[in-house]
C-alpha positions as CSV (number, residue, x, y, z in Angstrom):
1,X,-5.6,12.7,20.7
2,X,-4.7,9.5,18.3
3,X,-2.0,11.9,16.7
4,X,-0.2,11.8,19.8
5,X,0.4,8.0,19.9
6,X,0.7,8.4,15.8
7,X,3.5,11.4,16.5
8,X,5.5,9.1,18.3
9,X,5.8,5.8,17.2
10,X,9.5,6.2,16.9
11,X,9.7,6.1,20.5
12,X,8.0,2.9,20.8
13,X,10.0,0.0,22.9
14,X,9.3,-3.1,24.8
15,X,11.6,-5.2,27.1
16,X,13.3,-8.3,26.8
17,X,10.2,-10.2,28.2
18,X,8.0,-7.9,26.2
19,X,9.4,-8.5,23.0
20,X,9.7,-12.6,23.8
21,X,5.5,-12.2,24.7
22,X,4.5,-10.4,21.5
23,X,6.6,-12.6,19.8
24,X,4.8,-15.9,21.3
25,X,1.2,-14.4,21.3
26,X,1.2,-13.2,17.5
27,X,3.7,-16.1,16.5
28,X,6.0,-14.3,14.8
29,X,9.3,-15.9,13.4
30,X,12.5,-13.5,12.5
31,X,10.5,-10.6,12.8
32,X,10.8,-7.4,14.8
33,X,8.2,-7.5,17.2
34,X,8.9,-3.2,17.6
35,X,9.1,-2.8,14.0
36,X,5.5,-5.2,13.8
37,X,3.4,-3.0,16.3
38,X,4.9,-0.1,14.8
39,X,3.7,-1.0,11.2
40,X,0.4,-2.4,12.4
41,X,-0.5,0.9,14.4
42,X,0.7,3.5,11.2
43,X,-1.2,1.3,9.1
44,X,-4.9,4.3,8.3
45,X,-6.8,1.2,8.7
46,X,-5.8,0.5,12.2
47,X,-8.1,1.8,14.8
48,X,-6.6,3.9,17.7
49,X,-8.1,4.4,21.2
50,X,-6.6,5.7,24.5
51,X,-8.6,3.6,27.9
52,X,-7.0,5.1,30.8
53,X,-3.4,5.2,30.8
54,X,-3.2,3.1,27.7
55,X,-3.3,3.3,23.9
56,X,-4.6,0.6,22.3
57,X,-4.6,-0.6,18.6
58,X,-6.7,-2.9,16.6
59,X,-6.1,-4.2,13.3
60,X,-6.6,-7.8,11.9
61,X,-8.3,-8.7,15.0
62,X,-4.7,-7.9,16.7
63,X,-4.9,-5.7,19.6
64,X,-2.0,-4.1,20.7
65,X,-1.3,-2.5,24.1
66,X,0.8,0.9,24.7
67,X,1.3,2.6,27.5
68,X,0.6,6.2,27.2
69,X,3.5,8.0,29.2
70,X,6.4,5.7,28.6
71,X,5.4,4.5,25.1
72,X,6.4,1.0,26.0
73,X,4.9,-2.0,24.0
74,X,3.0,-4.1,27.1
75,X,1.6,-6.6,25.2
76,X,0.5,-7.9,21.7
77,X,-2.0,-10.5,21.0
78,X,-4.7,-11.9,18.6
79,X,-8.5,-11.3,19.7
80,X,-11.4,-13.3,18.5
């Protein structure tokens, strides 16, 4: 089941508002939020878990959210 988020990163996306949250939440500065979650979740130490009708990643005590049918980027943020 993990291949199948792991198959398709390249389709990952966020929207305009998505993009501005991941930004804000994982302060990053010049980066590409997209190109960050993609590299985070290809990353063999990142673990990989579907809840639902969501993929979620964890790496760096940085979850990130995915939804599993439209492969859109919900949300990013650091967890404690």
């Amino acid at each position: 089941m993990m291949n199948e988020l792991l198959s398709n990163l390249y389709l990952l996306h966020t929207t305009p508002l998505g993009r501005e949250r991941i930004r804000k939440n994982l302060q990053l500065t010049g980066e590409d939020p997209v190109a960050f979650c993609r590299e985070l979740l290809s990353h063999p130490a990142c673990h990989i878990f579907r809840q639902g009708k969501n993929w979620y990643g964890e790496k760096d005590r940085i979850r990130i959210t995915v939804n599993a049918h439209s492969h859109t980027i919900i949300t990013a943020h650091r967890t404690e």
